[in-house]
C-alpha positions as CSV (number, residue, x, y, z in Angstrom):
1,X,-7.4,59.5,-29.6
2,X,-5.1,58.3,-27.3
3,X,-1.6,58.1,-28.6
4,X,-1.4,62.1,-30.3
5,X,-2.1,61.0,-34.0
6,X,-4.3,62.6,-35.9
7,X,-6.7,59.8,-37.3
8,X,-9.2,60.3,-40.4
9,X,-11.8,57.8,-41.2
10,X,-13.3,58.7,-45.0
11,X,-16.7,58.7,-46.0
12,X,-17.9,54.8,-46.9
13,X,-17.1,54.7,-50.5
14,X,-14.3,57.3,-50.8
15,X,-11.5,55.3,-50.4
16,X,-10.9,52.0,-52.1
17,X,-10.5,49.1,-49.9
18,X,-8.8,46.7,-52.7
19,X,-6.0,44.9,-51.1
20,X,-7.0,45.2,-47.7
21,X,-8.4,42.5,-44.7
22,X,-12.3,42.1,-44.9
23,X,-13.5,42.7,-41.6
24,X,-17.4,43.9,-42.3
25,X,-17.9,44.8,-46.0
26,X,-20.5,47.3,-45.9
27,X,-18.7,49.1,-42.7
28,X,-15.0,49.1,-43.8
29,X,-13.0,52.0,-44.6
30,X,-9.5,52.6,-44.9
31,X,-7.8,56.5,-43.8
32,X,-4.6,58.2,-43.1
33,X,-2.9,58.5,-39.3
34,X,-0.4,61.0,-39.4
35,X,0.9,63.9,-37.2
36,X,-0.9,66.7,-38.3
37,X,-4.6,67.3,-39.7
38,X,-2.9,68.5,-43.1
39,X,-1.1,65.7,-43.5
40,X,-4.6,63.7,-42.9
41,X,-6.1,65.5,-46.2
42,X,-3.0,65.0,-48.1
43,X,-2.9,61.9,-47.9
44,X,-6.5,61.3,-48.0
45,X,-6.1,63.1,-51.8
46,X,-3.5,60.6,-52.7
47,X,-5.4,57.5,-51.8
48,X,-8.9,58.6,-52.8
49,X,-10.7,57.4,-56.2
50,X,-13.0,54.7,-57.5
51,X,-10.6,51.5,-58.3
52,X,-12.4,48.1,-59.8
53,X,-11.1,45.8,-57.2
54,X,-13.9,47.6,-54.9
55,X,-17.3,47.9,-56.2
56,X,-18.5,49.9,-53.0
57,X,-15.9,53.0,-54.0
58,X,-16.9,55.9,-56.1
59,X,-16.0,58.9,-57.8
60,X,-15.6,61.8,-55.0
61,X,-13.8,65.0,-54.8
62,X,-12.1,66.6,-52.0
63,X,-12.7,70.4,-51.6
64,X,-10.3,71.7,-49.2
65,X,-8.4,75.0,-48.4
66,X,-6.0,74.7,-44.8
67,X,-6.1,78.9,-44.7
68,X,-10.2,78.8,-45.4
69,X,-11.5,80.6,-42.3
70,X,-14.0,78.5,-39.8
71,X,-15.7,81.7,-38.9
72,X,-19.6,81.3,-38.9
73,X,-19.6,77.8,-39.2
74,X,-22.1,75.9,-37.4
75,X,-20.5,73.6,-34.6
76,X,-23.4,70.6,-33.1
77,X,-23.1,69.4,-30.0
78,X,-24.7,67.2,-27.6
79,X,-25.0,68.9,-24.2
80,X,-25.5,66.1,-21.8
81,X,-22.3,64.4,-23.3
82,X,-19.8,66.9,-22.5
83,X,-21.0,66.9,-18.9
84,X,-20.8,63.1,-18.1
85,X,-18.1,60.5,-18.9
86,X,-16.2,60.0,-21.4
87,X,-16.2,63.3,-21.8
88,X,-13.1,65.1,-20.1
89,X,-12.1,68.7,-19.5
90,X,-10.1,68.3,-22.8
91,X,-13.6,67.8,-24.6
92,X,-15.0,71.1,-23.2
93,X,-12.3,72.9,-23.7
94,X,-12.7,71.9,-27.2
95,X,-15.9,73.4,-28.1
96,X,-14.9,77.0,-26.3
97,X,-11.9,77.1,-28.7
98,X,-14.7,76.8,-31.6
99,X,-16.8,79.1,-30.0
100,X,-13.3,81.4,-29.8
101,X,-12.8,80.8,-33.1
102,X,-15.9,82.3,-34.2
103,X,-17.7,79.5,-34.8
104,X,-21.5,79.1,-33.8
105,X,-22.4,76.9,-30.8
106,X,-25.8,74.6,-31.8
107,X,-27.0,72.1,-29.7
108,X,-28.3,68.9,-31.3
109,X,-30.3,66.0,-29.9
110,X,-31.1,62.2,-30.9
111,X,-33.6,59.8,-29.8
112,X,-33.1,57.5,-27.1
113,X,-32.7,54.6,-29.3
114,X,-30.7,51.0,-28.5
115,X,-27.5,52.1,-31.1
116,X,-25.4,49.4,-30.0
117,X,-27.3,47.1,-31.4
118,X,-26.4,47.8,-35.0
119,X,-23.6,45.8,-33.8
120,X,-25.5,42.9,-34.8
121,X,-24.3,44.1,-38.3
122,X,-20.8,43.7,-37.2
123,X,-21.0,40.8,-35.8
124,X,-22.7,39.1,-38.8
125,X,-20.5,40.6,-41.1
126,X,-17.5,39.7,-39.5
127,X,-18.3,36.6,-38.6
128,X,-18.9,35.9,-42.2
129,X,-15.6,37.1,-43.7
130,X,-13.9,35.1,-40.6
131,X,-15.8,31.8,-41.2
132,X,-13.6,29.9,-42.6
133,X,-10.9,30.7,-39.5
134,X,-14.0,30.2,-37.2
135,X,-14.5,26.8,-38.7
136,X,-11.6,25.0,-38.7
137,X,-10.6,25.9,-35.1
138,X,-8.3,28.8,-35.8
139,X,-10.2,31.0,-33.1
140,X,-8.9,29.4,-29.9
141,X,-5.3,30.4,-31.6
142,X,-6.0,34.2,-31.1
143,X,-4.8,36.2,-27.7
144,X,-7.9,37.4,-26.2
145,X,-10.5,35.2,-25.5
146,X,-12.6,37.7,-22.9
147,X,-16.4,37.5,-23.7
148,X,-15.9,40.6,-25.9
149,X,-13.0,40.0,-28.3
150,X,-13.0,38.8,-31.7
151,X,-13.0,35.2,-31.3
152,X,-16.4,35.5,-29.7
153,X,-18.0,37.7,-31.2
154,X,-17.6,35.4,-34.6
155,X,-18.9,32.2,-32.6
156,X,-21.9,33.9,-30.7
157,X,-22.9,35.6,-34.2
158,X,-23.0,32.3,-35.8
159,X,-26.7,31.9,-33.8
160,X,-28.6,34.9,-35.3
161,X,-31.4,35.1,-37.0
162,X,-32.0,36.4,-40.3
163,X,-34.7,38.2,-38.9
164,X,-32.9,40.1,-36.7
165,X,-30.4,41.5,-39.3
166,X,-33.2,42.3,-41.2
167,X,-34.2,44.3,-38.6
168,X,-31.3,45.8,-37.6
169,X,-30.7,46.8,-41.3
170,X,-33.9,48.4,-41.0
171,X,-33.1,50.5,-37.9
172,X,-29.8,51.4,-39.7
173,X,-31.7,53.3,-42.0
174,X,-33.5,55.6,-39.4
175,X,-30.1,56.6,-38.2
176,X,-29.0,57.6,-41.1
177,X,-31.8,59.6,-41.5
178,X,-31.6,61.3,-38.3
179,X,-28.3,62.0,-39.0
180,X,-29.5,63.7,-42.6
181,X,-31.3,65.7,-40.1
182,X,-28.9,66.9,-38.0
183,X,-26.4,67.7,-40.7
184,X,-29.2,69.9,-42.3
185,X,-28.6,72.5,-39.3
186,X,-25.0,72.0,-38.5
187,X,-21.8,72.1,-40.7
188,X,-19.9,69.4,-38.4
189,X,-20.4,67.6,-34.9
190,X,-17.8,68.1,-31.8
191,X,-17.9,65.0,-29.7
192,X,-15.9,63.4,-26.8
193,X,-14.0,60.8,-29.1
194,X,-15.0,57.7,-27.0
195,X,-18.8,58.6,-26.8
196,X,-20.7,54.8,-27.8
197,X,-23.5,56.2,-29.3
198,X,-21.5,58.6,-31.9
199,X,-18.9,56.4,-32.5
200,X,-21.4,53.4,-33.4
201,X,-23.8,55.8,-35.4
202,X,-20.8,57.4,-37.9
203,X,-19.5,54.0,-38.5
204,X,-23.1,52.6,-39.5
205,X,-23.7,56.0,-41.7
206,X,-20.5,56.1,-43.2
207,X,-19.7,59.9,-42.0
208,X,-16.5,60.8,-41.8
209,X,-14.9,61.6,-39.1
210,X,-11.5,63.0,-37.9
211,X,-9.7,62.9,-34.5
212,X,-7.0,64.7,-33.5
213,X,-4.7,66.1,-30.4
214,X,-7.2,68.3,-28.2
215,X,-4.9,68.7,-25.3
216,X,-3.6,65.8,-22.0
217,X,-5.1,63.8,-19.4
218,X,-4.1,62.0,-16.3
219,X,-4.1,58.1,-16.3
220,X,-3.3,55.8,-13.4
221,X,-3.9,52.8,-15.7
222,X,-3.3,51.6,-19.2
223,X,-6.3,51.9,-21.3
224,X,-8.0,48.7,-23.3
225,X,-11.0,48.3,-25.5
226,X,-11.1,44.8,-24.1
227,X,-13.5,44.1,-21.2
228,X,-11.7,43.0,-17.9
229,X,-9.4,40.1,-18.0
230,X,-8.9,39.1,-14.3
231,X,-6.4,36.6,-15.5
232,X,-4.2,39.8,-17.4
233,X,-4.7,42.8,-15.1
234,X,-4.1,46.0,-17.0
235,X,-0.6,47.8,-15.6
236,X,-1.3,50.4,-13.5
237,X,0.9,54.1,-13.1
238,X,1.9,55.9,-9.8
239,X,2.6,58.8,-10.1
240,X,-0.3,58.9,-12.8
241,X,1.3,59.7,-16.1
242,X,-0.2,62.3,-18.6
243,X,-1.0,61.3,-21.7
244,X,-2.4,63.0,-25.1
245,X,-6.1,63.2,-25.4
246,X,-8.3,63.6,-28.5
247,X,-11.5,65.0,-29.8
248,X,-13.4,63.9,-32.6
249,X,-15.0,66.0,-35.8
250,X,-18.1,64.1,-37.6
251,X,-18.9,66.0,-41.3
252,X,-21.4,65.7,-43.6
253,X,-21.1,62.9,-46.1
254,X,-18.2,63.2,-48.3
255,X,-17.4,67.1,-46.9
256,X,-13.9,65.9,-45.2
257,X,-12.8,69.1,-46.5
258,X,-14.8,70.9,-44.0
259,X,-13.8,68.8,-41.4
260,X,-10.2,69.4,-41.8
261,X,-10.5,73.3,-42.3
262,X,-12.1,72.6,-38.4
263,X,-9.7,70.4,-37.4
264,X,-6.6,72.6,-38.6
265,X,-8.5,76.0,-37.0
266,X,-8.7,73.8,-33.5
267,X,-4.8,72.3,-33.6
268,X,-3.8,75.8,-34.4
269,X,-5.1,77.7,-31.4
270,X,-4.7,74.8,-28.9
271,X,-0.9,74.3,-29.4
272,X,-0.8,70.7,-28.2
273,X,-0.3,69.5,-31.5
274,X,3.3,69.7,-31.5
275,X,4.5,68.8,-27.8
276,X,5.8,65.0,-28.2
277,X,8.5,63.1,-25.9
278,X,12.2,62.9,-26.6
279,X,12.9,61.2,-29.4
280,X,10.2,61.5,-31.0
């Protein structure tokens, strides 16, 4: 989203994750970065397939056409968050390119529900596969120590309950089924990239989801996912400098193909896709 790529996250279970770091078994997914949104399904054919060093892949195949036409197609989106923040001009001039594209506008909803605490999850998980680092002291080693990073996130999970990821495994369930809804209606979800709620709820659903080059925006400071650090102030820019922005495409379970006919149809008519700095 922020540095131009073009970034696909699979369905859970497409791609095998044999070979790769454990960060939250039942979350993880490995995808292609590349420059282009066919060069995201290319790849995505190469890699996909059911290997036996991961017992959560499966068999899947990957119906897509980069000429099929996006005419007709349903587009969902969430009103409210394309007129507040994160959202950015980039983000609504995303969904009148659909709409110019001949794709149908619908607007979809979700109840107000806590979704940042399927977290919990996360943390659990991680904390699990990081246990033995947590354990012998390993932690303090690691960069960022802010209340948000890594190192404590594992030690602060080490104090929930069972209980509570019960719970939260539960409430996991509901999304998914609200999402089941959704996708009943729509054939794909246009969202501002760094929208919480979205961004927590595909990862917990295992939709996939693809971002890619919408158009520019104006920083006067670099970016983190890191809560303040007073003691490492961010850099900041004067003159601001302008730098890519992207919007993100959520499909239907295991219909990346979809989402890439979509995200090729978008790249196309907004022509940002190829403007990079020298060298590059």
């Amino acid at each position: 989203m922020r540095c131009g790529l073009t970034g696909l996250r699979p369905t859970y279970g497409r791609v095998p994750r044999t070979g790769a770091m454990t960060l939250c078994w039942s979350l993880d997914k490995l995808g292609p970065m590349t420059r282009g949104v066919e060069d995201t399904m290319l790849v995505l054919q190469a890699i996909s397939g059911p290997d036996s060093g991961d017992v959560g892949s499966v068999p899947s195949h990957l119906d897509f056409d980069a000429g099929a036409t996006v005419q007709g197609l349903r587009a969902g989106y969430f009103p409210k968050w394309m007129t507040e923040s994160p959202a950015t001009d980039v983000d609504r001039a995303a969904l009148e390119t659909a709409k110019k594209l001949g794709m149908v506008p619908v607007e979809v909803s979700l109840p107000d529900w806590p979704y940042g605490t399927l977290n919990l999850i996360l943390f659990a998980e991680g904390a699990a596969a990081f246990e033995d680092l947590t354990l012998r002291g390993g932690l303090k080693e690691l960069k960022a120590q802010v209340p948000d990073a890594w190192p404590n996130s594992f030690r602060q999970a080490r104090f929930l309950s069972a209980v509570d990821f019960v719970q939260t495994d539960r409430m996991r369930r509901k999304v998914a089924q609200e999402m089941a809804r959704i996708f009943a209606d729509v054939d794909i979800l246009l969202v501002p990239s760094l929208r919480d709620e979205m961004l927590t709820i595909s990862n917990f659903t295992g939709h996939p989801s693809l971002t890619l080059r919408a158009g520019f925006v104006q920083v006067a400071e670099a970016r983190s996912d890191w809560a303040p650090d007073p003691a490492n102030p961010l850099p900041k820019f004067s003159p601001p400098r302008r730098v890519p922005h992207g919007i993100t495409l959520i499909g239907r379970l295991f219909d990346e193909g979809t989402i890439g006919s979509v995200g090729i149809a978008l790249e196309q008519a907004m022509g940002v896709a190829g403007e990079r700095p020298a060298g590059f």
